[in-house]
NUTIDO-406272 format. One record per residue (C-alpha): x, y, z; residue number from 1; residue in one letter. Coordinates in steps of 0.05 Angstrom, whole numbers, plus 5000, padded with zeros to 4 digits. Layout:
# NUTIDO-406272
+------+------+------+-----+------+
!    x !    y !    z ! pos ! code !
+------+------+------+-----+------+
!    X !    Y !    Z ! NUM !    a !
...
+------+------+------+-----+------+
This chain:
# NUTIDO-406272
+------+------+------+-----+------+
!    x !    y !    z ! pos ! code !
+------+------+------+-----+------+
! 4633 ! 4250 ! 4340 !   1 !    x !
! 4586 ! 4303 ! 4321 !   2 !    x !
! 4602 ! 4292 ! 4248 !   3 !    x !
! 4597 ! 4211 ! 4252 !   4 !    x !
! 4517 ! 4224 ! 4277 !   5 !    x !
! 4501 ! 4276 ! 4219 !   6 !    x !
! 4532 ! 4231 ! 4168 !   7 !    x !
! 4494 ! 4188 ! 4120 !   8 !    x !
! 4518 ! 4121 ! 4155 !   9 !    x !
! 4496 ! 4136 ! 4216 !  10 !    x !
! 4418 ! 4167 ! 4184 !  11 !    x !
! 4413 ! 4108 ! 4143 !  12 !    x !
! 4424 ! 4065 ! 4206 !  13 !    x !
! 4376 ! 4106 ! 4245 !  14 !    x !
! 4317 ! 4104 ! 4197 !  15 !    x !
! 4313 ! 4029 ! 4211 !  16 !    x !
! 4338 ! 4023 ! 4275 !  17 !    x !
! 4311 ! 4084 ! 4313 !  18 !    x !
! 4379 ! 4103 ! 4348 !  19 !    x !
! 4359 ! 4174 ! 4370 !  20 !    x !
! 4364 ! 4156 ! 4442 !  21 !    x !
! 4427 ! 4133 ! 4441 !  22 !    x !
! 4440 ! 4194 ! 4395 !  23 !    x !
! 4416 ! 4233 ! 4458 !  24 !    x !
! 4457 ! 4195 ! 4505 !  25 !    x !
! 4517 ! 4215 ! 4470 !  26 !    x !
! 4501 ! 4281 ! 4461 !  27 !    x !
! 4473 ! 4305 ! 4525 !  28 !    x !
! 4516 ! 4257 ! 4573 !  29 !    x !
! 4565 ! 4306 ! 4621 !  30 !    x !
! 4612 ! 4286 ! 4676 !  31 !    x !
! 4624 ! 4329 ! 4734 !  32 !    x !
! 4693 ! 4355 ! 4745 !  33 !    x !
! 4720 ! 4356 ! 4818 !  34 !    x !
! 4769 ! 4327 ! 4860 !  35 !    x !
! 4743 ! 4272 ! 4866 !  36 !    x !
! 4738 ! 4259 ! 4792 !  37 !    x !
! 4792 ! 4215 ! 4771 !  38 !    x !
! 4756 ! 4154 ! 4812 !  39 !    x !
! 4704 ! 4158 ! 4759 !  40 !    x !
! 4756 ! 4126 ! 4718 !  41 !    x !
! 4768 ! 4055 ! 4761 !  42 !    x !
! 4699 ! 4026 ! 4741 !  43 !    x !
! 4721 ! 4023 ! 4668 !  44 !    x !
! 4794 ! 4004 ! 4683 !  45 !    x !
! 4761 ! 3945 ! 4712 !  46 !    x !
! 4713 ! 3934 ! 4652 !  47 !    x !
! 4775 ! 3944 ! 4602 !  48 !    x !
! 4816 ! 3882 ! 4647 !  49 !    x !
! 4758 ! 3838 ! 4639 !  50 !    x !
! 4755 ! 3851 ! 4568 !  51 !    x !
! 4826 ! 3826 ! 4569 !  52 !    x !
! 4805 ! 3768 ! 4614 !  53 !    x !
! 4751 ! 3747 ! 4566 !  54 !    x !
! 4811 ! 3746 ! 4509 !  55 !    x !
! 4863 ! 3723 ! 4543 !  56 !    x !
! 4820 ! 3664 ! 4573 !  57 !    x !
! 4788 ! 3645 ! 4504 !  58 !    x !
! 4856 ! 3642 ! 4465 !  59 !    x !
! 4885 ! 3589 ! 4529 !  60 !    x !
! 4818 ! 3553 ! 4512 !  61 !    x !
! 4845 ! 3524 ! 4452 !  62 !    x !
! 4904 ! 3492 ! 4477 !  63 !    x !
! 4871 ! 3478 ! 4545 !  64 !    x !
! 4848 ! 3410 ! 4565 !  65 !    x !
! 4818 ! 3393 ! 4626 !  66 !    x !
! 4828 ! 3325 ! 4669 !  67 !    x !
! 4877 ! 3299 ! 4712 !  68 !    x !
! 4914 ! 3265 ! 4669 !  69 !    x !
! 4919 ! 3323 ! 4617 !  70 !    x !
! 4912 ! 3384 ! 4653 !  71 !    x !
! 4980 ! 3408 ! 4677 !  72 !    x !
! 5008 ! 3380 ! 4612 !  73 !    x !
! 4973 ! 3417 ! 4569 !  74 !    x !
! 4987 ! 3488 ! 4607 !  75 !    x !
! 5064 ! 3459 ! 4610 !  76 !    x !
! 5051 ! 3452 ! 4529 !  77 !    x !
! 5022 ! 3527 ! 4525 !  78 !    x !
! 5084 ! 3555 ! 4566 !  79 !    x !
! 5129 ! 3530 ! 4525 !  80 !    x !
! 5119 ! 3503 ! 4464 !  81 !    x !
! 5064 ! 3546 ! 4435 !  82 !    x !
! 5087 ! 3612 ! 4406 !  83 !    x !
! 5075 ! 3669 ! 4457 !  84 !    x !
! 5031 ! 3628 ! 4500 !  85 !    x !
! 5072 ! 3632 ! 4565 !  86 !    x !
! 5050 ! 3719 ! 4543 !  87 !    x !
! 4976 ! 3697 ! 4547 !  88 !    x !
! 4978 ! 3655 ! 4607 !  89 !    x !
! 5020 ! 3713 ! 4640 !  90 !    x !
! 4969 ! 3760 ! 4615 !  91 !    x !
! 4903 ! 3729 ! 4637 !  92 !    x !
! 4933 ! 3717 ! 4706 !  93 !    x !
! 4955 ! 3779 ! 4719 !  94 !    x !
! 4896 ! 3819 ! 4684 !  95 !    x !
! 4858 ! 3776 ! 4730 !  96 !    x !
! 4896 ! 3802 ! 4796 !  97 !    x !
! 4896 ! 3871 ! 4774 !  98 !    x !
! 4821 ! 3868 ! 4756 !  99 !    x !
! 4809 ! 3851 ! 4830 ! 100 !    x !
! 4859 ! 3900 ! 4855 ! 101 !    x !
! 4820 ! 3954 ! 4813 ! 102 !    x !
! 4746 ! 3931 ! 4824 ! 103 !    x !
! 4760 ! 3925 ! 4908 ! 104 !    x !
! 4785 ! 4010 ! 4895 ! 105 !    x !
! 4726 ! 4027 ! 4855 ! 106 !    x !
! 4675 ! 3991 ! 4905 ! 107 !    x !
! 4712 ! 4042 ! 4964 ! 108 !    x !
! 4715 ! 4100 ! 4923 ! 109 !    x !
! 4642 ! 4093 ! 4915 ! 110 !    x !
! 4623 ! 4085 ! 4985 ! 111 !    x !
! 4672 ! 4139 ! 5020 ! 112 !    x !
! 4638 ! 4186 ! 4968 ! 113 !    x !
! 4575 ! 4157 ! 4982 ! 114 !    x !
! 4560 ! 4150 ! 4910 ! 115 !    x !
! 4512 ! 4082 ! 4940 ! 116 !    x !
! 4458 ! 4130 ! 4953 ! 117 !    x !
! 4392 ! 4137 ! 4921 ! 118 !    x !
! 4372 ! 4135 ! 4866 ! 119 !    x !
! 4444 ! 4087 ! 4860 ! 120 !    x !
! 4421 ! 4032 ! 4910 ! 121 !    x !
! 4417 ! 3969 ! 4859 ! 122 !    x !
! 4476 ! 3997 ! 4825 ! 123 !    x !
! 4516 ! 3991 ! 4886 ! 124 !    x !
! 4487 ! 3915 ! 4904 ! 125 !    x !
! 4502 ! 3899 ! 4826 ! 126 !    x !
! 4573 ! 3921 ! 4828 ! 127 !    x !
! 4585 ! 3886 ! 4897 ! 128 !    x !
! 4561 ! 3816 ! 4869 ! 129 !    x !
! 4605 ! 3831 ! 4809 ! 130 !    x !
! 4659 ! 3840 ! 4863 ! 131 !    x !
! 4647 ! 3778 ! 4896 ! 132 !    x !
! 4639 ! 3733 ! 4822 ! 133 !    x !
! 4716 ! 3759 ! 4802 ! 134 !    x !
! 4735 ! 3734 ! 4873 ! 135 !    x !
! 4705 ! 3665 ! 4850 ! 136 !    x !
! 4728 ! 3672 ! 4780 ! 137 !    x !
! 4805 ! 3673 ! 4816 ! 138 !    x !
! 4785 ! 3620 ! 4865 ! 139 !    x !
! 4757 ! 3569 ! 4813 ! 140 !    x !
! 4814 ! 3590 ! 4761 ! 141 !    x !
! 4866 ! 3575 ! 4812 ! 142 !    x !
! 4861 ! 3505 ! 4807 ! 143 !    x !
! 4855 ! 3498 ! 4725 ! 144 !    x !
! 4935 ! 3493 ! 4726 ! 145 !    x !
! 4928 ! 3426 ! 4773 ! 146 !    x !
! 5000 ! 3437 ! 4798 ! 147 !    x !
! 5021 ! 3420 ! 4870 ! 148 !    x !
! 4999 ! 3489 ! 4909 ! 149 !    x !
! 4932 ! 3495 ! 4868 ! 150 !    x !
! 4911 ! 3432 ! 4892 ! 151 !    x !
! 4930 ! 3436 ! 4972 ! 152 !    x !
! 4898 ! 3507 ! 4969 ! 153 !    x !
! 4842 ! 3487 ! 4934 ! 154 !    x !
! 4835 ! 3435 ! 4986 ! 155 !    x !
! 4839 ! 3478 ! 5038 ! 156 !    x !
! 4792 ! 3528 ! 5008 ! 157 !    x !
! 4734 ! 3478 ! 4999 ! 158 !    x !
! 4747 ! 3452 ! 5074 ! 159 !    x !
! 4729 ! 3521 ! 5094 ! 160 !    x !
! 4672 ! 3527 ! 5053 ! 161 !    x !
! 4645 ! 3457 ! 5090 ! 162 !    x !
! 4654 ! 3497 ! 5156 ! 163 !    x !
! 4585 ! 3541 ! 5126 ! 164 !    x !
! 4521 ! 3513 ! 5174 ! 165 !    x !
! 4476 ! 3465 ! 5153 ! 166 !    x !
! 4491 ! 3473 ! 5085 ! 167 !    x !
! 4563 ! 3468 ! 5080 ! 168 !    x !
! 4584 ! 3396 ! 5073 ! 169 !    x !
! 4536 ! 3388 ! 5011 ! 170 !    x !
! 4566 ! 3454 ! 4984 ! 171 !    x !
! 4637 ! 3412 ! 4987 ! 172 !    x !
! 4605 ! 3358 ! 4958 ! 173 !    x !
! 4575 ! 3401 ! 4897 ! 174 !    x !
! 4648 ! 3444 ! 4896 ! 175 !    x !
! 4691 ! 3379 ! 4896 ! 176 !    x !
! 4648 ! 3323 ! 4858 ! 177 !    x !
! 4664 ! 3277 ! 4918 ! 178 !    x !
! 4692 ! 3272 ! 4981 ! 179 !    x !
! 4764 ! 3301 ! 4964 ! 180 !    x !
! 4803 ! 3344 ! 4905 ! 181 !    x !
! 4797 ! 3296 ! 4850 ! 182 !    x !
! 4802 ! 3301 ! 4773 ! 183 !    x !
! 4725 ! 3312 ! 4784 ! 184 !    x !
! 4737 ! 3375 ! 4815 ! 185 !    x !
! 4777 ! 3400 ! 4769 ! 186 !    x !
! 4723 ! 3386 ! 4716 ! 187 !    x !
! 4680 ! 3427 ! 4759 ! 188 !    x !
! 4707 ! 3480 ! 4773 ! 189 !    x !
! 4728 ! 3477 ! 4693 ! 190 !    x !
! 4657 ! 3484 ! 4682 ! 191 !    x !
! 4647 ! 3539 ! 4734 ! 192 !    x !
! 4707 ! 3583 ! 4708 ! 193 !    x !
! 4692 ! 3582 ! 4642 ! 194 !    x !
! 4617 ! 3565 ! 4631 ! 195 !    x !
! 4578 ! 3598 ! 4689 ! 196 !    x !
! 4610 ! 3646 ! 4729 ! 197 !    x !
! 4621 ! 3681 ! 4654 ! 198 !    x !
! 4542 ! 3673 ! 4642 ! 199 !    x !
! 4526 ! 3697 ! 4704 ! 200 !    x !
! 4581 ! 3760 ! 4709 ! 201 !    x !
! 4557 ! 3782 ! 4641 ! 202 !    x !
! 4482 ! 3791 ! 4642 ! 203 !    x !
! 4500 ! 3827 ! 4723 ! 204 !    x !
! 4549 ! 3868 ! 4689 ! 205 !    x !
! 4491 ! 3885 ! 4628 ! 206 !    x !
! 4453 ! 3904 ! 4693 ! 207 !    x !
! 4503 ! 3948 ! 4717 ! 208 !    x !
! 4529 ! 3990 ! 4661 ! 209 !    x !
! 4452 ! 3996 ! 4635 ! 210 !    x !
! 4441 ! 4034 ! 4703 ! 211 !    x !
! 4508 ! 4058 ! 4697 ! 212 !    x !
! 4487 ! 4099 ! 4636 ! 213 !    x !
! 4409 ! 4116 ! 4656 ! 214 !    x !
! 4429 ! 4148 ! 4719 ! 215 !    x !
! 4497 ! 4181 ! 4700 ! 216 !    x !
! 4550 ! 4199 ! 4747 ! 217 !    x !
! 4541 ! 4209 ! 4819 ! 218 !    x !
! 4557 ! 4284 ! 4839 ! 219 !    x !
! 4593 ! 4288 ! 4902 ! 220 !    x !
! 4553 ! 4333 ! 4957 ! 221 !    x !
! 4592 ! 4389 ! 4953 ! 222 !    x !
! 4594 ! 4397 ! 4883 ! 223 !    x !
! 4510 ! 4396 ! 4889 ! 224 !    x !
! 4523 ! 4459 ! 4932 ! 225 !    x !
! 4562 ! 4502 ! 4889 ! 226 !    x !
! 4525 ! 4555 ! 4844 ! 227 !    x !
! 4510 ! 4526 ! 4771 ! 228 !    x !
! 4557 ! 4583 ! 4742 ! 229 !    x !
! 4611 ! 4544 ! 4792 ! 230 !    x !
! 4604 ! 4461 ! 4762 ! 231 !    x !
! 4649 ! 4435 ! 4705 ! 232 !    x !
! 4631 ! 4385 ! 4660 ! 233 !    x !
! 4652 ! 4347 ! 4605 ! 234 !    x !
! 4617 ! 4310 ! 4552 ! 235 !    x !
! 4611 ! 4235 ! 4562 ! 236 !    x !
! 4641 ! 4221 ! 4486 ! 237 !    x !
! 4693 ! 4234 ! 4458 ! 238 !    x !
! 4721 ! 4278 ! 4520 ! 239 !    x !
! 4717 ! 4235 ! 4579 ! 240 !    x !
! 4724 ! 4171 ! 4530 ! 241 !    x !
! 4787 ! 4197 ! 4504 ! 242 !    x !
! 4809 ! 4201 ! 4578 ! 243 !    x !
! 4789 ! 4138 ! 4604 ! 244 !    x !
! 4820 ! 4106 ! 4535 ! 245 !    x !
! 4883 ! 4136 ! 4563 ! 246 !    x !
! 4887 ! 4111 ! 4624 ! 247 !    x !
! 4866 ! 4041 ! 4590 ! 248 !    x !
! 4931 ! 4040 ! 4556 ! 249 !    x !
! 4979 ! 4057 ! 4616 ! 250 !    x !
! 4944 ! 3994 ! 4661 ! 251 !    x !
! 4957 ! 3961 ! 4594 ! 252 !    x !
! 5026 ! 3978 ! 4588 ! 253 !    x !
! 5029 ! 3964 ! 4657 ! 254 !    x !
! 5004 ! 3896 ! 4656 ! 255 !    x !
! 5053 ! 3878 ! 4591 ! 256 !    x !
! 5108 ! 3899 ! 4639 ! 257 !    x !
! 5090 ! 3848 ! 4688 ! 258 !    x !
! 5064 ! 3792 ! 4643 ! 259 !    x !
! 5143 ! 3803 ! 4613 ! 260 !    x !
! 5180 ! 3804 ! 4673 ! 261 !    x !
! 5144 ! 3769 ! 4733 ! 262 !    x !
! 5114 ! 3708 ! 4701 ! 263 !    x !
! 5075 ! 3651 ! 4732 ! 264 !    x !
! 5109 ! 3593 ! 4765 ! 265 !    x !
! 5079 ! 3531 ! 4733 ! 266 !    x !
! 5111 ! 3488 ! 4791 ! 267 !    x !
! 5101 ! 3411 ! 4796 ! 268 !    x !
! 5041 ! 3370 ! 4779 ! 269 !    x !
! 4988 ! 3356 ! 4842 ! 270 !    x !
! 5002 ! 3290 ! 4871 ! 271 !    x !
! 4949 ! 3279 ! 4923 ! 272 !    x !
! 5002 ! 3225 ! 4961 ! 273 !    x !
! 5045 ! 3277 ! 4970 ! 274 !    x !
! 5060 ! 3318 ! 5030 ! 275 !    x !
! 5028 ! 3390 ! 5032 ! 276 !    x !
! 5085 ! 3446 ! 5010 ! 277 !    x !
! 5102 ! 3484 ! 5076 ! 278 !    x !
! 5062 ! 3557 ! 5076 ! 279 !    x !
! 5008 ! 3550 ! 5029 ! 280 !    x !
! 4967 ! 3611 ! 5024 ! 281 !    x !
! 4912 ! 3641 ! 4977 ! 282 !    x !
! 4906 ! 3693 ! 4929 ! 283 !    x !
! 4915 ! 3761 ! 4960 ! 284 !    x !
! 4845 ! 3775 ! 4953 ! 285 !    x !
! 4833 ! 3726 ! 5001 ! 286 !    x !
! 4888 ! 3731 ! 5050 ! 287 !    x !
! 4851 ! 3776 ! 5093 ! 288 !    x !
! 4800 ! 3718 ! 5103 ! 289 !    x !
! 4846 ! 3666 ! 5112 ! 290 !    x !
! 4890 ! 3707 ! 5165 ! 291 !    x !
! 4832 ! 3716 ! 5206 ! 292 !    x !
! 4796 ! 3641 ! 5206 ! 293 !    x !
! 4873 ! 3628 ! 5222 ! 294 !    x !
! 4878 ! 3661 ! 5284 ! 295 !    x !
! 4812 ! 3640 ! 5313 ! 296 !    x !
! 4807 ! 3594 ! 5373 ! 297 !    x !
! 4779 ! 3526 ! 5362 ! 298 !    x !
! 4720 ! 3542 ! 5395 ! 299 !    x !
! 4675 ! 3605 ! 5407 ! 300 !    x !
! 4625 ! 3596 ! 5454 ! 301 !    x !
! 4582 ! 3539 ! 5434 ! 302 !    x !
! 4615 ! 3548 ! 5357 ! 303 !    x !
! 4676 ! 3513 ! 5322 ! 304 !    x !
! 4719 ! 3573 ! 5313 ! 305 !    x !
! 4731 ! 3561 ! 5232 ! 306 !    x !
! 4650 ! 3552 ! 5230 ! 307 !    x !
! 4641 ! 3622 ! 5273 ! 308 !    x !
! 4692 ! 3661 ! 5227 ! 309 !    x !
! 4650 ! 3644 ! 5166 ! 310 !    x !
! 4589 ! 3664 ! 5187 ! 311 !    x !
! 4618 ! 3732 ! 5221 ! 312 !    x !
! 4648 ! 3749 ! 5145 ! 313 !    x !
! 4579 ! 3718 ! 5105 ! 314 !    x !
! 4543 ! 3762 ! 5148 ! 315 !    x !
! 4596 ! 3819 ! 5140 ! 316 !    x !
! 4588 ! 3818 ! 5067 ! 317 !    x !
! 4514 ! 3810 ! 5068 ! 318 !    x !
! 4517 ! 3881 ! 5103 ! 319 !    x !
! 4566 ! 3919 ! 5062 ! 320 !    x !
! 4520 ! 3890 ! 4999 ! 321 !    x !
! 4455 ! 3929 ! 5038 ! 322 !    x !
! 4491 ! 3987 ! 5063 ! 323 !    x !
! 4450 ! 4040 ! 5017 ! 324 !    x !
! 4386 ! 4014 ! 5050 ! 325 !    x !
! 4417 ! 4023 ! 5126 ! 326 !    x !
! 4392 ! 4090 ! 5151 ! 327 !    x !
! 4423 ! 4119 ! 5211 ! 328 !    x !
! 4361 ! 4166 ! 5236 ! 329 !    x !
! 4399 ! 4196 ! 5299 ! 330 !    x !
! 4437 ! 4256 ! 5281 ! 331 !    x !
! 4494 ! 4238 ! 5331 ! 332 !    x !
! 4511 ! 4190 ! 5286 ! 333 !    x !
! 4508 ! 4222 ! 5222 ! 334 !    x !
! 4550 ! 4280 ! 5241 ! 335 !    x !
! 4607 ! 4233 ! 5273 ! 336 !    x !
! 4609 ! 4202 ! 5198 ! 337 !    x !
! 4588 ! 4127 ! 5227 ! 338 !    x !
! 4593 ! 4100 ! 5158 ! 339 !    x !
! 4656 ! 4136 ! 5133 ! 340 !    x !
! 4691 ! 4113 ! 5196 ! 341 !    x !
! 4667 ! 4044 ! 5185 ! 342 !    x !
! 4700 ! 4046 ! 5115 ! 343 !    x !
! 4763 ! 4069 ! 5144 ! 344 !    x !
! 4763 ! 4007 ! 5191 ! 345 !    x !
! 4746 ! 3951 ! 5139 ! 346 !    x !
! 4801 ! 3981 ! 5095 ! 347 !    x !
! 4849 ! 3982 ! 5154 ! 348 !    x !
! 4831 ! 3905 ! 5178 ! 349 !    x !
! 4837 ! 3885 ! 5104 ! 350 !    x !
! 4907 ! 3920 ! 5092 ! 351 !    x !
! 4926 ! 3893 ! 5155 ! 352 !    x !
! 4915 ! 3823 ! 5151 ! 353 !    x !
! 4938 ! 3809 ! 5085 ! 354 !    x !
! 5000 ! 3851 ! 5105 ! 355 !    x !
! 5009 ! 3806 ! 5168 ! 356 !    x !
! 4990 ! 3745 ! 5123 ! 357 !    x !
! 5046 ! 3749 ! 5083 ! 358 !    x !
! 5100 ! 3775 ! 5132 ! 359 !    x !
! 5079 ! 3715 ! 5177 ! 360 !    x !
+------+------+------+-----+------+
């Protein structure tokens, strides 16, 4: 590396572009070594799946067509008739589960090492709206298929999102492009999925790496403690690079293993006269929801119980996004670990319920 930026190509390239900061960036950029160390790595396992999104998803764009007449025959057509497609379609699905899987570990391997803290505030709200755009990336993806369980679920979905106050029957409206699932939803959420949830992700995710990179990586509190002549480091490029490359490739082998041997049920085309299939349930991502609105009363005090659950887990999330600005000034509080043992309980109800979603 040191060679590349003492090389001609890389002067030549600097006396017209003034690159010395990001010369300095390279250079003086160090990651801390602990024990906790190795979750420095999920952020950019993440980044590296949605890389493989964005290619994945551009290649089935070619041979995609939306509409209700041509959807499901045209993903039929890229299963099996165009040369390795049923590999992409594999691919982007399960890149897309895994990039979930990996984002929901990074966002709780910041906050049990309280990495959320200043200066790391809008770093932490960034990452969490990042989280919650590859939730509707999956949820408006699911449907692009148009086979029999996208539709019902997708029907199901935007009921629940008409349960939101006030607002919610014209965010069905907006969401379906009418009264119920239609071809005109799936042109919607067509546009959504691959027009502006993608605009929207990438200039948050600009956001986030940029601050990413000002502020480096968060040191632990005990590793603040220890003498100077007791921290580790390691350069940013090519050492930690070279590492996270690494690990790139094993979730890549990884995910070839499962694009090759659990593919994707196409199923049968939606038919909106047909019955709903028998035990319809979301994405795993969302299971946790779905368990819960599920075993909700119909009514909670003076609230529908569906209508109740959805403001509980808006209000949830608005929390979690504003946790780095909740100060806890008692000092009974902060020595019993409030927050920590708050974590441990939102990772226990979400294990939990999708668990008991899918056993039910």
């Amino acid at each position: 590396m040191n060679s590349f930026l003492d090389s001609k190509t890389f002067n030549w390239l600097d006396s017209r572009y003034n690159l010395d900061p990001i010369k300095k960036l390279i250079l003086h950029k160090k990651v801390p070594v602990h024990k906790h160390t190795i979750w420095y790595y999920m952020g950019g396992v993440t980044l590296f799946l949605f890389m493989i999104q964005v290619f994945t998803g551009i290649l089935l764009l070619m041979y995609y067509q939306p509409g209700e007449s041509s959807a499901f025959e045209s993903v039929r057509l890229i299963v099996t008739k165009v040369k390795f497609g049923w590999l992409i379609r594999n691919l982007h699905s399960w890149s897309a589960n895994l990039m979930i899987f990996f984002a929901f570990v990074h966002m709780f391997s910041v906050f049990f090492t309280k990495a959320y803290e200043k200066p790391r505030e809008l770093t932490w709200v960034s990452g969490f709206l990042l989280l919650v755009l590859g939730m509707a990336f999956g949820f408006s993806g699911y449907l692009l298929p148009w086979n029999e369980l996208a539709f019902f679920a997708t029907k199901v979905g935007t009921d629940i999102v008409g349960a939101v106050p006030f607002v919610g029957e014209e965010l069905k409206l907006v969401l379906r492009g009418g009264q119920d699932v239609t071809g005109a939803t799936l042109s919607r959420f067509f546009g959504i999925h691959a027009a502006i949830l993608p605009a929207i992700f990438t200039l948050i995710l600009i956001f986030h790496l940029l601050m990413v990179q000002r502020q480096g990586m968060s040191e632990p509190e005990f590793f603040k403690k220890l003498p100077e002549n007791k921290k580790k480091y390691i350069s940013f490029l090519p050492d930690f690079a070279l590492r996270d490359f690494l690990l790139w490739l094993i979730v890549f082998y990884f995910l070839i293993f499962l694009a090759l041997f659990f593919q994707w049920d196409l199923g049968l085309k939606a038919d909106a006269l047909a019955p709903a299939p028998q035990g319809i349930k979301p994405e795993w991502y969302f299971m946790f929801m779905f368990q819960s609105l599920k075993l909700l009363p119909p009514h909670i005090w003076f609230i529908e119980g569906e209508t109740f659950g959805v403001l509980f887990f808006t209000f949830a999330g608005l929390v979690w996004m504003l946790v780095p600005f909740i100060k806890l000034k008692s000092e009974k509080f902060q020595k019993r670990n409030v927050i920590i043992i708050t974590g441990i309980v939102v990772v226990a109800f979400i294990v939990g319920m999708t668990i008991y979603g899918y056993l039910e």
